[in-house]
N, C-alpha and C positions, 0 to 999 in steps of 0.2 A: 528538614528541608535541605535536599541540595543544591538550588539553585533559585536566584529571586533575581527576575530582571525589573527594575524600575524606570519607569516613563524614557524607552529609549527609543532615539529621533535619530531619523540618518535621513538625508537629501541628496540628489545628484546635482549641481546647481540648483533651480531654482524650480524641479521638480523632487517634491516630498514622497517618500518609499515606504518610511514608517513615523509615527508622529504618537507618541509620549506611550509605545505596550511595556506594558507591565502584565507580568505573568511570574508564575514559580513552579516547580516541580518538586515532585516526594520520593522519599525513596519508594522503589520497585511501581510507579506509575508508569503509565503507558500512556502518552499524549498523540494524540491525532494533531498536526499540524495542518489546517486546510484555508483554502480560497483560491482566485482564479488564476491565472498563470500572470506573472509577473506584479502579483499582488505586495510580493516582498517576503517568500516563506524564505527562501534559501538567502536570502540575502541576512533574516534575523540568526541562523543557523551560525551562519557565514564570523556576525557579529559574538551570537556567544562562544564559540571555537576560537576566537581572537583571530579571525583571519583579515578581518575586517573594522574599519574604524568606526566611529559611530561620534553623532553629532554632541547628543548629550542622553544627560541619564544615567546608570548606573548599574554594573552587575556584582549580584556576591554569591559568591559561593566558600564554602567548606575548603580550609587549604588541604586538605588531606584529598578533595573531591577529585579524580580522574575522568576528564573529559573524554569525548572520542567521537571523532566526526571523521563521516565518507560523504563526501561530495558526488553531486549529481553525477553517473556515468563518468567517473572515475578511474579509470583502467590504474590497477597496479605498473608498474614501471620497476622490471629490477633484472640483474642480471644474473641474479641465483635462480637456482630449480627453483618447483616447487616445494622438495621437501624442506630447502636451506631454508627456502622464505617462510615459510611457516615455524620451524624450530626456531630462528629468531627473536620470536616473541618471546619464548622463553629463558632467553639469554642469562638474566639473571639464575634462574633455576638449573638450567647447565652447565653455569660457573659454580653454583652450590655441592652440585652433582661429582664434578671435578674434584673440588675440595673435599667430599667425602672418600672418595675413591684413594684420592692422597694420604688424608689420614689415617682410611684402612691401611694402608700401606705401611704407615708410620707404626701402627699398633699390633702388626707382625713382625715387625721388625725386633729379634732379641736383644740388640744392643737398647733398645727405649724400656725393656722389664730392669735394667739394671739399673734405670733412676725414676726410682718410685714416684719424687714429685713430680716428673715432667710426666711420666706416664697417666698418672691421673687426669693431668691438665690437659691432657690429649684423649683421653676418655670422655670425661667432661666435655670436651669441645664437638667430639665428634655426638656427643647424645643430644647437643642444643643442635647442631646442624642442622641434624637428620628429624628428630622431632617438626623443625620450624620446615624443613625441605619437604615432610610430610604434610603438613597440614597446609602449604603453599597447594598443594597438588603436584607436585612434583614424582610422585610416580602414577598420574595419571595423564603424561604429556603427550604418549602415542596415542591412546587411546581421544583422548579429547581431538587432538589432529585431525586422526583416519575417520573418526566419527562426523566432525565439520568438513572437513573435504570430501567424503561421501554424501553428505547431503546436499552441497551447492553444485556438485556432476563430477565431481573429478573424482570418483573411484575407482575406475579404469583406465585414469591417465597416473605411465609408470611416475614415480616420486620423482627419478632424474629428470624430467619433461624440462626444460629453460622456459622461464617465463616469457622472454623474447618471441618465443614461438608461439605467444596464442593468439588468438581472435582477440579484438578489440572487449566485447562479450564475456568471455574467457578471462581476462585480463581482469572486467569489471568484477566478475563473478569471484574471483581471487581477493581481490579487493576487501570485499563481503566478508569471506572468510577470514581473514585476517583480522579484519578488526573486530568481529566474534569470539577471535580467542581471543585478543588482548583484553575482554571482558572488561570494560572500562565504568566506571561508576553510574555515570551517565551517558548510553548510547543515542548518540544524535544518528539519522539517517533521513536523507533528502535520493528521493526516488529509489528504493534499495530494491523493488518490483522489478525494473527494466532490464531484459535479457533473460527473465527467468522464468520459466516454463513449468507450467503447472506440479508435478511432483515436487522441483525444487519450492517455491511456494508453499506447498502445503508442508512441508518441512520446513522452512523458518518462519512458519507461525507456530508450529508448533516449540520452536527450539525457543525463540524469542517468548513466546507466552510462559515458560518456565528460566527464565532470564534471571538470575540475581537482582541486580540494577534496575536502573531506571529506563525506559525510552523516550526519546521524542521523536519523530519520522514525518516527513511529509511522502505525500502517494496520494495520489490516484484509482488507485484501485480501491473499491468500496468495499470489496468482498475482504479484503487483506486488514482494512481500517476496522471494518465490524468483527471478524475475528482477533482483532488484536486489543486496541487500543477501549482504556475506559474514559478518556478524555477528550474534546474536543477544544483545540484552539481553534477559532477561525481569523484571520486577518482578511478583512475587508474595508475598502477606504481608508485604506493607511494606519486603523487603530486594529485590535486584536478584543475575541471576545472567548469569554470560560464558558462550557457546553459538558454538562457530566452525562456521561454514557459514550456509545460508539457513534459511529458513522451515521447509521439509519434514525437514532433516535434522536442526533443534534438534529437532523431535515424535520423531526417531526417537532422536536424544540423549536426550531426559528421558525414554523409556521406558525403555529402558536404562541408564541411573542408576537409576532407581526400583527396575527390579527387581533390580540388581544390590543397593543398599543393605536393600531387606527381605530379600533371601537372607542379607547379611550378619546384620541384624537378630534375623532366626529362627535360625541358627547359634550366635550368640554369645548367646540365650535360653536354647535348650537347652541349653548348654555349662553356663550359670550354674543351670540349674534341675539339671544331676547333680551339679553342686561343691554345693550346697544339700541334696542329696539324701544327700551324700557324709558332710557336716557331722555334718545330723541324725543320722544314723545310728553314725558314730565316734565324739563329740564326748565320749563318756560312757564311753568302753573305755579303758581303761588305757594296750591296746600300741598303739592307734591314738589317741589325742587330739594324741599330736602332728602327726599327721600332717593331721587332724582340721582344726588352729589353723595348720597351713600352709597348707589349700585359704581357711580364713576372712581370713589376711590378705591373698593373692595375690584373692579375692573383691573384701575392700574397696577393693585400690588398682585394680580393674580401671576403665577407661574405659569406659561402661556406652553404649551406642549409643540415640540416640532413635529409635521407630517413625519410619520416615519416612513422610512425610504424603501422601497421596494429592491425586488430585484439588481443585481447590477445589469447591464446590458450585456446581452446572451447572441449568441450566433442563431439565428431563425431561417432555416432551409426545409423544401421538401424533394424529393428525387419523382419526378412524372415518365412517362413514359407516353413514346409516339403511337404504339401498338402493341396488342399481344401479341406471345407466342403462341408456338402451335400446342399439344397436352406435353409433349415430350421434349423436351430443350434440350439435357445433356447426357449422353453417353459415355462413359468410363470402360473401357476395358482390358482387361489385365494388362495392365500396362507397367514397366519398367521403366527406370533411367540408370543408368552406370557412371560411374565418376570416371571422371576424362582421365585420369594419371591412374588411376588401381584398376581399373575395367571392372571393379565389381558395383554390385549391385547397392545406390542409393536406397532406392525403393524398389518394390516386383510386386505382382501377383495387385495390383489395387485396379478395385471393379467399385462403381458407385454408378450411378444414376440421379436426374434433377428432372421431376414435370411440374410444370406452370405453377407459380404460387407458392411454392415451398422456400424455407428457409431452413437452409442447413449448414452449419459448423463443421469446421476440419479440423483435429487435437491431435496433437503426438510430442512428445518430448522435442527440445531444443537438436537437430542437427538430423530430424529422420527424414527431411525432404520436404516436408510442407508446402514452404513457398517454391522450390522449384517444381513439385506437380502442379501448382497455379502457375507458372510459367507455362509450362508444359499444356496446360490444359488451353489456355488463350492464346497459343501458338508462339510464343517466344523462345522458344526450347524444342526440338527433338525429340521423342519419345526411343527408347534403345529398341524397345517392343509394345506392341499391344494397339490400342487405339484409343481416337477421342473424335465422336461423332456429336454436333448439334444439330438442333431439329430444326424446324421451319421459322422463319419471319423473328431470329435472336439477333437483337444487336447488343452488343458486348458493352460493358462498363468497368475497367480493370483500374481495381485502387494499388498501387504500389508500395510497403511500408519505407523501401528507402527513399523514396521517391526522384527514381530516376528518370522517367518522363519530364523530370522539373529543366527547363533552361536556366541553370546559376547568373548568366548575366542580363534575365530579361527581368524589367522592373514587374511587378505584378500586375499591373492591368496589361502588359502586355503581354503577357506569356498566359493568359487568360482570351485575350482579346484577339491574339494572333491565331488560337483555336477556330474561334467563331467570329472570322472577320466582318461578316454580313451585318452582324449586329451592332446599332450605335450606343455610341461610348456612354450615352447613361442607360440604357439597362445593362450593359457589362458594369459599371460601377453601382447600379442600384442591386447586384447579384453581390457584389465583392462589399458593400455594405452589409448585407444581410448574414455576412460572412466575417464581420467584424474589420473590415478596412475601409475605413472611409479619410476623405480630405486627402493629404500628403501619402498616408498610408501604402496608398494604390502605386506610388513610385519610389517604394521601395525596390533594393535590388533583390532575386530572390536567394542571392548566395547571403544578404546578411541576414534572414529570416530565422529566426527560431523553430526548432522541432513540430510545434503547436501552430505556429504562421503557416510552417509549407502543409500542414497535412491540412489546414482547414484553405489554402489556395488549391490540391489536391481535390477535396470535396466541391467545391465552386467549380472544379472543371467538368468531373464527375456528374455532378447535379445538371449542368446545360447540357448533358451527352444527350438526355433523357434515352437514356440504356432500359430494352426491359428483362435484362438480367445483368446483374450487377455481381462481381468478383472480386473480395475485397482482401486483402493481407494486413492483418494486423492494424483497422482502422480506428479505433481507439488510442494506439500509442499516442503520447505527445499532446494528447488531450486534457485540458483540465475537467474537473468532475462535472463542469457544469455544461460544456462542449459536449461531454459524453452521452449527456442527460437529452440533449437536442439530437444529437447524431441516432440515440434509440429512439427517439419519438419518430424523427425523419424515417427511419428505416421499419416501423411497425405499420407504419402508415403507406409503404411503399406495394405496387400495386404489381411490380413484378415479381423474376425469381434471384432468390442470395443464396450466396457461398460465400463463406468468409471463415478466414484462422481467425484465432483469439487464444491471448491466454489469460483474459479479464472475465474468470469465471460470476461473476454479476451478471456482465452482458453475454454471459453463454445462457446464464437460466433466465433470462429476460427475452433474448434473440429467439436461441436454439430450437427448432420443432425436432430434430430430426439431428444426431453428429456422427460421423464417419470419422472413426479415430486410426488411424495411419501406425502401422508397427512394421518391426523389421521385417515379417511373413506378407505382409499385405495390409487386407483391410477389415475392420471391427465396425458394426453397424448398432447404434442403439437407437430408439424411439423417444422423444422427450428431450428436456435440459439438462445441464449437466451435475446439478442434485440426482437428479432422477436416471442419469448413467453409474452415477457412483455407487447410488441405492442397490442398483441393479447389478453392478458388479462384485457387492459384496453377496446379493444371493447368490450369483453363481459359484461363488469363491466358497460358500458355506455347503452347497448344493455338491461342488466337486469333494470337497472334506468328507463330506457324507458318504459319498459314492466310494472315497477310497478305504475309507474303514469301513464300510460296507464288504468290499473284496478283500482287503484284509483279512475279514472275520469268515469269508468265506474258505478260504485258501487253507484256514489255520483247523486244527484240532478247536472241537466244541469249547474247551474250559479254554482254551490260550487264546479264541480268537474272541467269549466272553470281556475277558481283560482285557483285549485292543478294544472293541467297542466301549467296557468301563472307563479306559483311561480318555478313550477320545472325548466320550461325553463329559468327563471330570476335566479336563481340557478346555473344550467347550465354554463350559459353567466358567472355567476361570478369565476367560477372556470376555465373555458377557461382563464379570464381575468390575476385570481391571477397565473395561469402555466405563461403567458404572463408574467407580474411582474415579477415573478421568473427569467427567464430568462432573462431579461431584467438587471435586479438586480445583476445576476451573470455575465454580459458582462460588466456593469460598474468597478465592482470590479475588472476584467480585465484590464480593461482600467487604473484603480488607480493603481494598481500596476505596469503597463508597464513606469506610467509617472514618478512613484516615483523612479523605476529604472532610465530613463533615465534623471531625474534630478540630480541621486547621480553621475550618471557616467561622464555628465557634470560638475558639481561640484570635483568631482574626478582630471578632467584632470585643474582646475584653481592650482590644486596645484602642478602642474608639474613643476620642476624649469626651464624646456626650453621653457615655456609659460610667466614666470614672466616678461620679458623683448621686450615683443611682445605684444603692445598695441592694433594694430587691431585684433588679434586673440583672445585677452580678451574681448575686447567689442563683438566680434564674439557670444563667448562660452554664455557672460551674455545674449547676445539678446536673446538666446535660449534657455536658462534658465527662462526670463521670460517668454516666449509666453509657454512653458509647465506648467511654474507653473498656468498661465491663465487657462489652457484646465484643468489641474488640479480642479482647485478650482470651472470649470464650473463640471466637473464631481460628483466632492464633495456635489454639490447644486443637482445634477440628482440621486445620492446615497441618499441623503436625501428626497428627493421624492417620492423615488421609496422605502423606509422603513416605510414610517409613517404609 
């Protein structure tokens, strides 16, 4: 165990945030932190990083155990490059590094061969160094570097870049990185998702799924949680509850809890309302009162079950629409934009089309234009070339992600209500209910609102537009999973046409009919969601491999171009093999962690004081403690196998 938090309670005054969680973490687990936004993830984070105090309760950890937390949208902050800030981390290992270089030095030296003892001693010292400098990783420091800075984007940003000069994004994205390499015992991470674009993504799951250490992460993103983590925390109503498996399977665990405890619930109601019924009616008979005063005590001592709680309260919206469009709503063509200071080309060459009805996705890596061709496309921006025709009877609906249409000093029902003044103040506040503001709520200002506040007063303005084409940038961010969950319902149900970025690949293969992926050349057209892009880019990618050792083997003399087709197909087979491996690899890891759970939770209940004294029930619990830790240890030997 690296980490046991016990019954910890923190309050703001005399509102409660978290009230008696207890939880622990294993090593190389992978914990999903969830619940709805301001439920109190980041704030327990907050508490086990010591950044934060806490009311009562208790944490322990391992003195040897290294923590390591990045906080929500985080931007690094330094005035080194990037290469300084990252070699950093290794401070200790290039002070090692130092010291060996000196030694050598010392150990060329002929005046050091004329005193044999010092010269050993420095033999000696330099073989413990370098041994210990080795197995630090210490001559794998570039390497580990150039590999994490290539997968968070910065591979073509030069090393000397100053940090001062990035995007905010950039800065966060650095952040990332960084505490990646410090490979800390236990990696905490609170929104690590945000700013990062699908390739990055899909590389820190896969980097993090082969992570030494431990995780814990909160996120949002469902697709990132079910690729990753085999744990579920949830905090809800201020306590925290254990959920084994990923994302998809806790949803389908609390269903089933739920309904299993209201069955229970309504069972043992009715039960109590015939023993009630039973009372009143005997209570006063002669030959039955005793019987009467039997059902009333067996009454009183019963354990009387609480309604279990549904839902917590969710944001409920639909988007309507005043009319159709015509069959043809949007036109795309080849169209350009040029960056104001370089004159070169943002984007070029992008041609799309939108008719009635469709819902379509925009994808491209973080800085290829996206959101400025949705500017561009609703008229807020200049095209350099090309054009953007809509068709008959389209009234626009444009979702903003930074949400710069917001007034910072107007309180929220007014910066809603000053939209659609016609309208009186209780259906703008029966809308901004349904939108989760109610009472005082509505007079907030909107400069003190949270990320998740402005995008769902965003959506509230959106929804009264009744737009029936709808333009959206990034409306997921800032969302909690369960906002996310109404935002797709709302929008599947919606009767117009969507465009929308995304890089919440969930809601691409949920949304998606149809995605138009944005590249430096122009534009890429796929049919389907974004499973079913990816599927299809590997055929082409296999289909072009073909083609080229195909031409290959043409070009070449029969026996040599033979051997390019052998090798390719031997090629081939080995990359089928290693996906194989892979998978194979990450189902063990599965498996290690389901047993290591269920060895702690065995071991758990030997220390239950109503087991101490119940001798077959210990021998019970150890039998099955061994035969896991057996399956274990056979696992451990297939994990080993399956890495070499």
């Amino acid at each position: 165990m690296l980490l046991q938090v016990s019954n910890i309670s923190k309050s703001y005054g005399v509102d409660p945030i978290l009230s008696n969680i207890t939880m622990q973490v294993l090593e190389r687990e992978r914990i999903g932190l969830v619940g709805v936004n301001g439920a109190g993830k980041s704030t327990l984070l907050k508490i086990i990083a010591g950044e934060l105090s806490f009311d009562s309760g208790a944490i322990h950890k391992a003195k040897e155990t290294r923590l390591g937390y990045l906080a929500q949208n985080s931007g690094l902050q330094s005035d080194r490059t990037i290469e300084a800030e990252m070699r950093a981390v290794f401070a200790h290992l290039l002070e090692a590094e130092q010291e060996l270089r000196d030694l050598e030095q010392q150990i060329a030296d002929p005046e050091l061969h004329e005193q044999p003892k010092r010269y050993e001693e420095v033999l000696d010292r330099y073989s413990r160094r370098s041994d210990w400098f080795r197995e630090q990783g210490g001559f794998e420091i570039n390497t580990r570097i150039n590999s994490v800075l290539h997968g968070m984007g910065f591979g073509t940003f030069p090393p000397d870049t100053p940090i001062h000069t990035l995007s905010g994004g950039q800065k966060t994205r650095l952040a990332l990185a960084r505490i990646l390499l410090q490979a800390p015992d236990l990696l905490m991470l609170d929104e690590p998702t945000n700013y990062l674009d699908i390739p990055t993504l899909t590389w820190l799951e896969g980097y993090l799924r082969s992570y030494s250490g431990a995780i814990l992460v909160v996120s949002h993103d469902r697709y990132f949680l079910d690729a990753l983590v085999q744990t579920i925390v949830e905090i809800e109503r201020h306590s925290a509850k254990r959920y084994t498996g990923n994302y998809s399977r806790y949803i389908d665990l609390k269903a089933a809890e739920y309904e299993s405890d209201l069955k229970q619930f309504e069972k043992q109601q009715d039960e109590i309302a015939k023993m009630e019924q039973f009372i009143q009616r005997n209570i006063v008979r002669a030959s039955t009162t005793k019987r009467a005063q039997s059902r009333r005590k067996a009454l009183d001592k019963m354990d009387v079950l609480d309604k279990p709680l549904g839902d917590l309260k969710k944001a409920n919206f639909t988007f309507q629409i005043e009319r159709q469009t015509g069959k043809d709503v949007l036109q795309v063509s080849d169209l350009s934009v040029l960056f104001d200071e370089k004159n070169k080309p943002l984007f070029q060459h992008v041609s799309f089309r939108l008719q009635r009805g469709e819902t379509v996705a925009l994808i491209g890596p973080n800085g290829i234009g996206k959101s400025t061709l949705l500017k561009t496309i609703v008229g807020q921006r200049q095209p350099s070339s090309g054009s953007v025709a809509w068709g008959s009877n389209v009234k626009l609906g444009y979702y903003d992600q930074e949400h710069t249409g917001l007034n910072q000093s107007n309180t929220v029902l007014e910066e809603v209500w000053g939209l659609y003044p016609h309208m009186e103040e209780s259906r703008i506040r029966t809308v901004l209910g349904s939108f989760l503001f109610s009472g005082e709520d509505v007079l907030k200002r909107i400069s003190a609102l949270s990320g998740g506040e402005k995008a769902r007063v965003s959506l509230a303005k959106l929804m009264l537009a009744q737009a029936n084409v709808l333009i959206l940038d990034e409306p997921t961010n800032h969302l909690d999973l369960y906002s996310k969950e109404v935002l797709e319902s709302a929008l599947l149900d919606y009767e117009g046409t969507l465009l929308f970025i995304s890089h919440d690949r969930y809601f691409l293969n949920k949304m998606a009919e149809r995605i138009v992926e944005l590249t430096p050349a122009g534009t890429e057209h796929f049919l389907g969601n974004y499973d079913e892009m990816i599927e299809k880019k590997h055929e082409l990618e296999e289909a072009r491999l073909e083609e080229a050792a195909k031409r290959a083997a043409s070009s070449s003399k029969a026996a040599v171009s033979s051997d390019n087709v052998s090798d390719y197909a031997l090629d081939k087979q080995a990359k089928r093999e290693e996906r194989s491996r892979q998978r194979k690899l990450e189902q063990v890891e599965a498996d290690i962690a389901e047993l290591e759970q269920a060895i702690a939770d065995l071991e758990l209940q030997l220390t239950d004081p109503a087991i101490f004294n119940d001798y077959m029930r210990i021998q019970e619990i150890q039998s099955q403690i061994d035969q896991k830790r057996t399956a274990l240890s056979e696992a451990y030997e297939q994990w080993e196998t399956l890495s070499e």
